[in-house]
N, C-alpha and C positions, 0 to 999 in steps of 0.2 A: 622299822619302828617296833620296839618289844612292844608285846600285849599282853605280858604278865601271864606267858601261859595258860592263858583261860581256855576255857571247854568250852562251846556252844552247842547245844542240845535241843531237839523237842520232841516231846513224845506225845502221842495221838492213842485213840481208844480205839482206832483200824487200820490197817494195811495200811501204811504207805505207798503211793504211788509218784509216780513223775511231777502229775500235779501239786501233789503235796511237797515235793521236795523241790519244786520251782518257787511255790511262795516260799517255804523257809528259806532256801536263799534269800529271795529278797527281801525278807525282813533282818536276817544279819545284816544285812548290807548296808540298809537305814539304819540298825542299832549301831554299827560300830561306825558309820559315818560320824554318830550323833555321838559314839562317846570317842573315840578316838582318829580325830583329823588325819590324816593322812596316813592310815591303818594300810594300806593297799600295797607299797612299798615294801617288799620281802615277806609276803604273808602267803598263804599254801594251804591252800585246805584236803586234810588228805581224807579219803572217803574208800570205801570198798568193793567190790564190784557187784554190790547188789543190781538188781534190774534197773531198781529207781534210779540207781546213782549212774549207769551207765548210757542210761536211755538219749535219746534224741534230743527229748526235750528236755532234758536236764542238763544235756554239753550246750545247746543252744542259751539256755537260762544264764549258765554260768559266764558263757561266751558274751553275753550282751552286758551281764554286769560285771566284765571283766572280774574275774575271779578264777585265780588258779587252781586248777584241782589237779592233787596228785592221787593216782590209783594204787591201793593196795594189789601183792602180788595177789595169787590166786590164793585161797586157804592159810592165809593167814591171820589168824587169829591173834598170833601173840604177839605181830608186828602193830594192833590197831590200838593203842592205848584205850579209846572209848569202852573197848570191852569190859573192860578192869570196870566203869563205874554202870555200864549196863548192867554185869552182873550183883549189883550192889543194888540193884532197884531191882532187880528180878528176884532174889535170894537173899537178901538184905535187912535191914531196919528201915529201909524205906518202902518194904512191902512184910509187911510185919503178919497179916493175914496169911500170907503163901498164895494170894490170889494168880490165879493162870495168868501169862503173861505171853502166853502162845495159843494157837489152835493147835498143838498136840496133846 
């Protein structure tokens, strides 16, 4: 089923962890149940090998809400499209202040 190429994102004012990227899944899940019936059918969620994204409880989360994840290689950056609009919200007009956007 196409889904018009959308992006699905959240951004948090801490760390993400496993938990946190357990409930985002499962609020995609409900959103796109609710806007696109039968979304599930050739869809692929591809993610990076962050900790969170690797973790136990995150394969298990995804596992239960049937959702494919595919994993980026190692260090790649230029393979994750999401980059492209992270760094538009970190260096961008959507962070128009220059506010820190990391602890370095």
């Amino acid at each position: 089923m196409d889904t018009d190429g959308r992006v699905w994102f959240s951004l948090t004012h801490a760390n993400t962890d496993s938990n946190i990227m357990a409930l985002f899944l499962h609020h995609l899940k409900e959103k796109l149940d609710q806007e696109t019936p039968g979304w599930e059918e050739g869809t692929y969620f591809q993610v990076d090998n962050a900790p969170y994204h690797t973790s136990e409880k995150t394969r298990l989360a995804a596992n239960l809400l049937r959702l494919k994840l595919i994993f980026s290689g190692p260090y790649s950056y230029s393979a994750a499209p999401i980059e492209l609009l992270f760094s538009a919200i970190k260096h961008g007009e959507l962070n128009p202040e220059g506010l820190p956007t990391s602890k370095k």
